[in-house]
N, C-alpha and C positions, 0 to 999 in steps of 0.2 A: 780726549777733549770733547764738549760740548759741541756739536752737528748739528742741533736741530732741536727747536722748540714749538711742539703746536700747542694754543690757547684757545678752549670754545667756552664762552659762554662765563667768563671771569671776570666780575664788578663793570668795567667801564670796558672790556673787550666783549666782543659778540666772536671773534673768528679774526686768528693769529696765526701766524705759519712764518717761520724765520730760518734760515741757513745760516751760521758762525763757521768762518775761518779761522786758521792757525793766526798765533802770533794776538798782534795787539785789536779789538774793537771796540771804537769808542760810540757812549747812547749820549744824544743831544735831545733837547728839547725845549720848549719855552714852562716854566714855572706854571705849572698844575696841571701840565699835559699827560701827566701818570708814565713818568720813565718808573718809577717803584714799582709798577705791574709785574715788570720783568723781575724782578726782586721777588714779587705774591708768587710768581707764577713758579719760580724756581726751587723755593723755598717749599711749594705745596710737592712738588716733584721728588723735593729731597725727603721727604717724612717727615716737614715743620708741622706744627700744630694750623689745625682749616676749621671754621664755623660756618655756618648757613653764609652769614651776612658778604660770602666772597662769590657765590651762585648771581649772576645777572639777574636782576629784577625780571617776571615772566617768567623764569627760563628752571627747568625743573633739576639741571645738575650743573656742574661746574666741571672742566674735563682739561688736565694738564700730561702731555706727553714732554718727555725730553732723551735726547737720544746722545750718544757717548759711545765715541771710539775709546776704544780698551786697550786695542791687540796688543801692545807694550807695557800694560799696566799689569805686573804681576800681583802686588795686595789686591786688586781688582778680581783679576783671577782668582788667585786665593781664596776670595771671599766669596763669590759665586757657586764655586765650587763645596765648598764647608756647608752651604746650604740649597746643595743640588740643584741650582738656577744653569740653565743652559746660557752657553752664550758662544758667538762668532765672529767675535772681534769686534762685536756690539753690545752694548748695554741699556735698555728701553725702561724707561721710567715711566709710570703711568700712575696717576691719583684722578680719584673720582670723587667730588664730593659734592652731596645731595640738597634739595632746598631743607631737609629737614636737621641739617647737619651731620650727620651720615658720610663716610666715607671709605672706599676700596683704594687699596694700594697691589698697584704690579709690577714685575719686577721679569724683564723678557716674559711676555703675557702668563707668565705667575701668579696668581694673587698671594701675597706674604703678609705677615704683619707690620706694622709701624716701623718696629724697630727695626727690624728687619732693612727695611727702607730707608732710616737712616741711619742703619750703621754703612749703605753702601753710597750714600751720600755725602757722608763724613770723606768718605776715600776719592772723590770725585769733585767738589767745588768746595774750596773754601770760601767765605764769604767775610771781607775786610770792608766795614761801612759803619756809623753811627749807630749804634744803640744794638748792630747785628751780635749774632753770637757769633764767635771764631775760633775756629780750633789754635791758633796761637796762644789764644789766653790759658790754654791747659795746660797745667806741669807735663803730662806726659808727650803732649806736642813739644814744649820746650825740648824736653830734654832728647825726644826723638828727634827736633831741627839741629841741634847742636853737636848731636853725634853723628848726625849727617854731614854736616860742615865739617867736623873731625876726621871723617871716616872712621869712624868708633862703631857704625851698627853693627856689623858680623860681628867684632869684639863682643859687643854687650850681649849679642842671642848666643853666642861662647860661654859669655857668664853665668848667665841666666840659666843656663842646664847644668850645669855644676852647682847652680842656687838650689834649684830641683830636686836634685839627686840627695844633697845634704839634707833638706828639708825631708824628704823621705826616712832616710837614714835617722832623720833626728825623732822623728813621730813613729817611728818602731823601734826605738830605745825604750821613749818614755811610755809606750804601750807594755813594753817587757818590763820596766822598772815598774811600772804600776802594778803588777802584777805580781811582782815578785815577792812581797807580802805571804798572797795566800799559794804562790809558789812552796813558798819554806813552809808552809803548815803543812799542805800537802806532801812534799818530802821528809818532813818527822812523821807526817803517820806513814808514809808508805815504808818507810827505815823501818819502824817500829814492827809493822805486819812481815817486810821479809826478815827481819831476827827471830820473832816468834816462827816461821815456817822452817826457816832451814834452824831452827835450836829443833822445830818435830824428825829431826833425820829422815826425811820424807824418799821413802824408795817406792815403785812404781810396781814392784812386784807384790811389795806390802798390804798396800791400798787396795789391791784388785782382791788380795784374800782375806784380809782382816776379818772382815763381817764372820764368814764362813768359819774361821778358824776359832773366832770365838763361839759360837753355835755348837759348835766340835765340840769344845772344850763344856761348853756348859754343861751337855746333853750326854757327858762321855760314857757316863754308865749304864743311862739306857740303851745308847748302843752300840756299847761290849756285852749287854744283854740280849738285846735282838740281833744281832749280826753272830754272835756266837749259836744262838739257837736255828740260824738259816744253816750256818755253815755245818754244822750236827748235820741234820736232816741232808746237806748235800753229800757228804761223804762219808758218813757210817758204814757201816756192813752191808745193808739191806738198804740204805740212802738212793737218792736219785739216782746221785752219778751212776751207782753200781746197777738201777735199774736201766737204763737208760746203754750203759756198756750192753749187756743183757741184749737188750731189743735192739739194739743194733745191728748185732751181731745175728740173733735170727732172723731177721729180716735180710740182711746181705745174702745168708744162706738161700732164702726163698727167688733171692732175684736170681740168685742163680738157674733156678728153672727158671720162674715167669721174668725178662727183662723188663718190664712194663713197671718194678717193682724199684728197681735198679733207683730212680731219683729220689723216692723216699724214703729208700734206705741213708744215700748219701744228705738228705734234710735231718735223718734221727741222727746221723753220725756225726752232723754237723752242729745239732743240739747238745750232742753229749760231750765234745770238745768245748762248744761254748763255756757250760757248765763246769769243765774243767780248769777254762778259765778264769771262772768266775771264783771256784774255792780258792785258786792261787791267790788271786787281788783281793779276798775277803781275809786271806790268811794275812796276808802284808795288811792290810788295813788294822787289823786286831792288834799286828807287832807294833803300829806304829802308834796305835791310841790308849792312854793311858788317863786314867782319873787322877789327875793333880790340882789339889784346891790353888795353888801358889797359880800354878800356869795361866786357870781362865780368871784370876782374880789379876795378871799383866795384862794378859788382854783383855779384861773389862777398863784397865783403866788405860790402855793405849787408844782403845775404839774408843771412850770419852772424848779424850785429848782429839783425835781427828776429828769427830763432828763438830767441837766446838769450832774446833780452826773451820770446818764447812760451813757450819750456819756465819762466822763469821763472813765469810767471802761469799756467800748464796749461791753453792757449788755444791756437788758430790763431792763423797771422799775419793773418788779415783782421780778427781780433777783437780785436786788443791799442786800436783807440780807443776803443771800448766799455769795454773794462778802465781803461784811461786815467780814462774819465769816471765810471764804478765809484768807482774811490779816491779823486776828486776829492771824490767824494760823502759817501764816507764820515769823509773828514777834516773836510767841513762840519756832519755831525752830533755828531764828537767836540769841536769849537769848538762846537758849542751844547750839549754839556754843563757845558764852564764855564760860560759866560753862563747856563744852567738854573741852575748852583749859586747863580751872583750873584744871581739872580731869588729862589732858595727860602732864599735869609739874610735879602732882603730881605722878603719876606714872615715869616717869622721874627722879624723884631724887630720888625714890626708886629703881629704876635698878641702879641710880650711885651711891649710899651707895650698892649697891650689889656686884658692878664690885668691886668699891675699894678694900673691905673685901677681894673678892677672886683673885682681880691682886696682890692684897699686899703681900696674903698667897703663890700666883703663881714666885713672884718676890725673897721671902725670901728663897725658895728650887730653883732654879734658878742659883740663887747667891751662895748658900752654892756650888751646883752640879758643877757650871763653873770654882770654885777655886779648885774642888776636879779634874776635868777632865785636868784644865791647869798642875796641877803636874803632873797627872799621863802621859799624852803628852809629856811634856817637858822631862821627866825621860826617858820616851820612844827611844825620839829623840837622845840622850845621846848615847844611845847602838845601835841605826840605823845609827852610822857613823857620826853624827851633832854633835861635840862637838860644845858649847859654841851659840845653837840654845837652842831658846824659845818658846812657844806656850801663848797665852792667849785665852780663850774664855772671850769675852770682852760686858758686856751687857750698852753700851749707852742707858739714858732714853731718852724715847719719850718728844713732847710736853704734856704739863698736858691736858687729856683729857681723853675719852673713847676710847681705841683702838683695834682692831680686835689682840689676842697672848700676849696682856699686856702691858705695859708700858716700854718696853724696847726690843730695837732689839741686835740680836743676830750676835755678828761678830767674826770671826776666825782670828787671829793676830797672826805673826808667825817674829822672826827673825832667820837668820841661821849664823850671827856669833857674836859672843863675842862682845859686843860695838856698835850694830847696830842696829836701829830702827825699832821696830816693824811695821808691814805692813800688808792692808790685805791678806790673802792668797792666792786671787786671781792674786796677783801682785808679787807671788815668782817667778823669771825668772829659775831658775833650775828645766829642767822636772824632772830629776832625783830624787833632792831635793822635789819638788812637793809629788811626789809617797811617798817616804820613811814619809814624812808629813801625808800623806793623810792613809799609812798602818799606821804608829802610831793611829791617831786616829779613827779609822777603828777596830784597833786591843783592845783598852780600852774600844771603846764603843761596844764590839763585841755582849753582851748581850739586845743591843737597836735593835729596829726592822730598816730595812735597806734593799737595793732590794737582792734578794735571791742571786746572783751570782751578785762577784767582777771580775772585772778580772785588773790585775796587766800587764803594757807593759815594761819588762825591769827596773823593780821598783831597781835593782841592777847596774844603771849605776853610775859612781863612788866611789863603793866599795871593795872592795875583805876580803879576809880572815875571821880573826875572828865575823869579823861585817856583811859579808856577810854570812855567817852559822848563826846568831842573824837575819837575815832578813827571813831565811831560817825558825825558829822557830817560827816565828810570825806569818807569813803566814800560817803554817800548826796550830798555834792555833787558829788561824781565823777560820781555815776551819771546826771547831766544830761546828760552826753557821751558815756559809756560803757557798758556793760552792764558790772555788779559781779557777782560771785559771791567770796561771803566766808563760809570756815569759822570759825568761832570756838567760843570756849569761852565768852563774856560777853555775858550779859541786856542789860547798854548797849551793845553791837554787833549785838546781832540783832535788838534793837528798832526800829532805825532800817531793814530790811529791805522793800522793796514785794511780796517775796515771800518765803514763811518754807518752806524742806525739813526734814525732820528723819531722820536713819538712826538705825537699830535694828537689831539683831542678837538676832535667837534660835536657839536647838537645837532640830533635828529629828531628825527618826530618819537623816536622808542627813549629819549633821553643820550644821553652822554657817550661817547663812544671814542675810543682810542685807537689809534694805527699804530703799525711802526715799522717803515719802510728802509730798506739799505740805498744809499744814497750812490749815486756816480758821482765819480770827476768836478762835474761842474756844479751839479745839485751841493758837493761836500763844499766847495767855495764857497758857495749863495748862506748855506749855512754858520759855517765860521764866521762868514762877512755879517751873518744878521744878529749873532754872539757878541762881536767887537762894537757894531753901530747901532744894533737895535733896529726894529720893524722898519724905518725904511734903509734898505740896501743901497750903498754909495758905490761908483767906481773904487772911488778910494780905498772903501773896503772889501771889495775884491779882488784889487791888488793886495793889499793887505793880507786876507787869508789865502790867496795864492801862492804867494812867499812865504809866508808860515810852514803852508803844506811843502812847500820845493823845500824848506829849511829843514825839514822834518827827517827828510827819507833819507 
């Protein structure tokens, strides 16, 4: 609730400082004593739109604090929190606005932006008055007061994430569907590329020797020409090998006297086995290599056929089975995009057998709750001065589909006389009529959650008597739930007040300047009293608002 409001230096105030209790306070005044200050002053706190022309004449800024118990107010919380603003069971408004028009907004000594300011404004006073904006007149207030009255909210944030989830669900379909196009093109070429790879009967031991074996093959008779004339020279009669046995063998002889001799003997022994081994592998080489035009005329056209398939894939040929199994792969993950699609339909219509079950269940308490709130509205309006006014909370369905709150929006339809067409409530042209509207259903749905403080501007213009003392009653039944703040013009509405302010306006030498002082006991009689009689105050008439106030409590 609103605590505390300081004012410096705002049009007709110089220096404001006010305490607001629980429950109901009523602002009195005499006609052009600036009770709407409070209204400037609130409105600039909340992040309403401020010009130079609200800075006091002289006075180089304009300066509004407003301060607000929380600790119970979770969207409060919530909302501080979303936006890293500290708080301790307090909530401190602060706007500054300059002679140049220039203005700082803060939020627990913060500076935030605007919106900022009044998105936490919105959560904190609503404002029910002539020509005001009100969060009542929005579908989305509508349809949040009435699922409060219902006890439908948990319901609908139930809903609402299953709206979510499907909507997700539905925009990775239609991403995959979209695609799916140059999916299948991609899947005939990559089919097309592994039928050409595995028709190459691609073996891995192939690949690594092809090059060479065609080289082999090409060159075969040069070398069965040189490799036959190494291996001569290796093992003829008088050849290496035989030279090499030779000095081996004298040499061992000689280590035998000098030891010293001994390791290069076992180096030449060790050459001459090599050499041994080399005729063997030269011999097998010779058996195994043969001049066949057929053979390197296969493999000149087997090594074609691979490079092609390499240049095609911009690979080596030892890497085309890797490539192979690459595409394989990939064709596996575009098959399980289909089966993903089948999977996210099929989930899909299980969230829409979900929603239906609980829009249905959400639609049918809805329904009952908007016929029960239009009577009790309408009956309302009856004794608020509206003979032969209507109320409907009117719920048009939606398109058939999945929708964020259900399957039907929520509109407020109001006629105010006998034979006239109902309208939405946003298109009542009597502010008057608006307010007495807006406390009706204000006052029925008083037990739905709602911002902590209403404040009411003159909610009594075109009333008097019996039905202003019935406006007077409602309000302070309001105020069980609510913290009220209600300007009026009428002794039966400001009697029923738990706390009485009253603005004045006098001339000084600086020009115009406005009070507004909380009134005791007797000061609230003198007041009522000068309401009902005018500037001079009778016994009469404080007896009068005496009784009023005893009637009241």
């Amino acid at each position: 609730m609103l605590s505390q409001l300081s004012v410096k230096n705002l049009a007709v105030v110089e220096k404001l400082d006010l305490s607001f209790t629980s429950g109901m306070s009523t602002v009195t005044g005499e006609t052009g004593a600036g009770k709407s200050i409070l209204l400037q002053a609130l409105n600039l706190a909340l992040g309403h739109r401020s010009d130079s022309t609200l800075v006091r004449h002289g006075k180089d800024k304009a300066e509004v604090s407003a301060v607000f118990e929380v600790e119970n107010q979770q969207k409060i919380h919530d909302y501080l929190k979303q936006h890293s603003l500290d708080e301790d069971g307090e909530c401190v408004l602060r706007r500054i606005v300059t002679s140049d028009g220039r203005s700082k907004a803060f939020i627990n000594g913060t500076s935030v932006p605007l919106s900022v300011l009044r998105g936490v404004g919105e959560l904190l006073i609503d404002m029910h008055g002539q020509n005001e904006h009100q969060l009542l007149l929005r579908p989305d207030q509508q349809r949040d007061l009435l699922d409060a009255y219902a006890q439908n909210s948990t319901a609908c944030v139930a809903l609402n994430v299953i709206v979510a989830e499907y909507n997700t669900i539905c925009n990775t379909i239609d991403e995959l569907n979209n695609n799916q196009d140059l999916k299948q093109q991609q899947q005939e070429l990559l089919h097309h590329q592994l039928d050409e790879l595995e028709a190459a009967a691609l073996i891995q031991e192939d690949l690594d020797t092809i090059e060479n074996d065609f080289k082999a093959s090409a060159n075969a008779a040069s070398l069965i020409e040189q490799t036959s004339t190494i291996l001569s020279q290796l093992e003829e009669e008088n050849g290496v090998n035989t030279q090499l046995m030779a000095l081996s063998y004298s040499l061992s002889q000689a280590a035998n006297t000098d030891e010293k001799l001994a390791p290069i003997a076992e180096l030449l022994t060790s050459a001459q086995v090599q050499t041994q081994e080399s005729i063997y592998e030269l011999t097998r080489y010779l058996s195994a290599l043969s001049f066949d035009e057929e053979t390197t005329k296969n493999l000149e056209e087997r090594l074609s056929e691979l490079h092609n398939l390499a240049r095609k894939h911009s690979c080596q040929i030892t890497e085309l089975i890797e490539v192979k199994n690459k595409i394989s792969t990939e064709l596996d993950v575009i098959g399980d995009v289909g089966a993903s699609i089948n999977d996210l339909e099929e989930q899909k219509a299980a969230l829409t057998k979900h929603y239906n079950e609980k829009s249905d269940a959400l639609s049918k308490v809805r329904t009952e709750k908007a016929k029960r709130l239009s009577h009790l509205v309408t009956e309302a309006m009856q004794v608020l001065g509206m003979p032969g006014s209507a109320f409907i909370a009117d719920l048009p369905k939606k398109a058939e589909g999945v929708h964020y709150n259900g399957n039907e929006n929520i509109n407020f339809l109001v006629k105010t006389n006998m034979g006239s067409d109902f309208k939405a409530l946003k298109k009542v042209a009597s502010g008057g009529e608006l307010s007495r509207i807006s406390l009706a259903i204000s006052v029925i749905s008083s037990d739905s959650e709602y911002t902590p403080t209403l404040i009411f501007d003159e909610v009594d213009v075109g009333i008097s008597g019996a039905v202003a003392e019935v406006v007077g009653q409602k309000l302070k039944q309001l105020s069980n739930n609510y913290q009220i703040l209600c300007i009026t013009h009428l002794a039966q509405v400001a009697a029923f007040g738990h706390q009485h302010l009253r603005v004045h306006k006098s001339q000084t030498d600086d020009g115009a300047q406005t009070t507004v002082m909380q009134l005791s006991n007797d000061e609230r009689i003198d007041e009522i009293a000068r309401i009902l009689g005018g500037a001079i105050i009778t016994d009469n008439a404080r007896n009068a608002a005496a009784e009023m106030i005893k009637l009241s409590l």
